[in-house]
C-alpha positions as CSV (number, residue, x, y, z in Angstrom):
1,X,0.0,0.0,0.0
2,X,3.1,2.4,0.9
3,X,3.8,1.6,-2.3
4,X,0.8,2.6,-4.4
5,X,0.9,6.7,-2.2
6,X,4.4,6.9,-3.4
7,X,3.4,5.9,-7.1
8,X,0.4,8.4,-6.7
9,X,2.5,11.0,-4.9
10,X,5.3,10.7,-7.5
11,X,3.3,10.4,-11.1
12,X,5.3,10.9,-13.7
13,X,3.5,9.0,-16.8
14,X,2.1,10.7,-19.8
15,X,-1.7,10.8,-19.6
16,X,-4.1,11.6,-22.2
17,X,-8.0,11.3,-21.9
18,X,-10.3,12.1,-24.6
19,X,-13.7,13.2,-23.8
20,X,-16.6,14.5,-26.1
21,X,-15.3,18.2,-26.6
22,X,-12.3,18.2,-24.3
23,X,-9.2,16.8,-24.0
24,X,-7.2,16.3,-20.7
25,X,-3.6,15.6,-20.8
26,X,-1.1,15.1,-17.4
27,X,2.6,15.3,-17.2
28,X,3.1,16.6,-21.0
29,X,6.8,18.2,-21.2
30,X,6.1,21.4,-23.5
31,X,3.5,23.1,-25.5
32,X,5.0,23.7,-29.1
33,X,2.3,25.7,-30.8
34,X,-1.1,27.1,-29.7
35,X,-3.4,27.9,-32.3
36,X,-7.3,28.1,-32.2
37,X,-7.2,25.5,-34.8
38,X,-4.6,22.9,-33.8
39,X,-2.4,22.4,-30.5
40,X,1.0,20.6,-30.8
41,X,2.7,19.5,-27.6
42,X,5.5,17.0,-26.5
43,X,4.4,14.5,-23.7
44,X,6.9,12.0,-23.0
45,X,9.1,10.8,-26.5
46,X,5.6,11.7,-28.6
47,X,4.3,14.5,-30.2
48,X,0.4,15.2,-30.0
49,X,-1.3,17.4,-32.5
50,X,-5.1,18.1,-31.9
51,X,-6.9,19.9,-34.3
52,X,-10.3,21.8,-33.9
53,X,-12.4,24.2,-33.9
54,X,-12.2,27.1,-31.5
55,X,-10.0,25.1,-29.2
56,X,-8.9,26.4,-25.8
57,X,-6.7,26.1,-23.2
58,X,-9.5,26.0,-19.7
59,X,-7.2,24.9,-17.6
60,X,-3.1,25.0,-17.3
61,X,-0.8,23.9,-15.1
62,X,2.7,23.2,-15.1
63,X,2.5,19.5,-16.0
64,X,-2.0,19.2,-16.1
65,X,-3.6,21.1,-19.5
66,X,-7.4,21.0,-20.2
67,X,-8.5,21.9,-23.6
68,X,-12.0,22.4,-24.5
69,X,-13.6,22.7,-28.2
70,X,-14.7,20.9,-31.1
71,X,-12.0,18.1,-31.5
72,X,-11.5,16.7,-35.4
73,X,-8.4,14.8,-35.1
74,X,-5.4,13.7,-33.0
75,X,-1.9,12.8,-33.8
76,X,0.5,10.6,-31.8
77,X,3.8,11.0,-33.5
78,X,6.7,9.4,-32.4
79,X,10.2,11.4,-32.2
């Protein structure tokens, strides 16, 4: 159980979770470009690239980003 808090406490892993008109991402590394149209960032060794419709950053943090808007399409490219 000690174990498990210290995994919790210490999370390191890329997460993304897709949701109707939102995207959540935890522990990405750097936001490359930031358009209302399309939002690359690096998480991990990938590349994500989300395109839209008036997409928007709702929440940011240093490693937690929320982005809300109409979602078309997302990349996973590998560096």
């Amino acid at each position: 159980m000690i174990e498990n808090i210290k995994n919790y406490i210490k999370d390191i892993e890329f997460r993304l979770t897709i949701y109707f008109d939102k995207i959540h991402i935890v522990n990405y590394s750097k936001i490359i470009s930031l358009e209302n149209d399309r939002i690359s960032l690096l998480g991990g060794d990938k590349k994500i690239v989300i395109t839209g419709n008036n997409l928007v950053l709702s929440k940011l943090l240093d490693d937690e980003i929320l982005i809300v808007g109409e979602l078309l399409t997302l990349e996973v490219l590998h560096d």
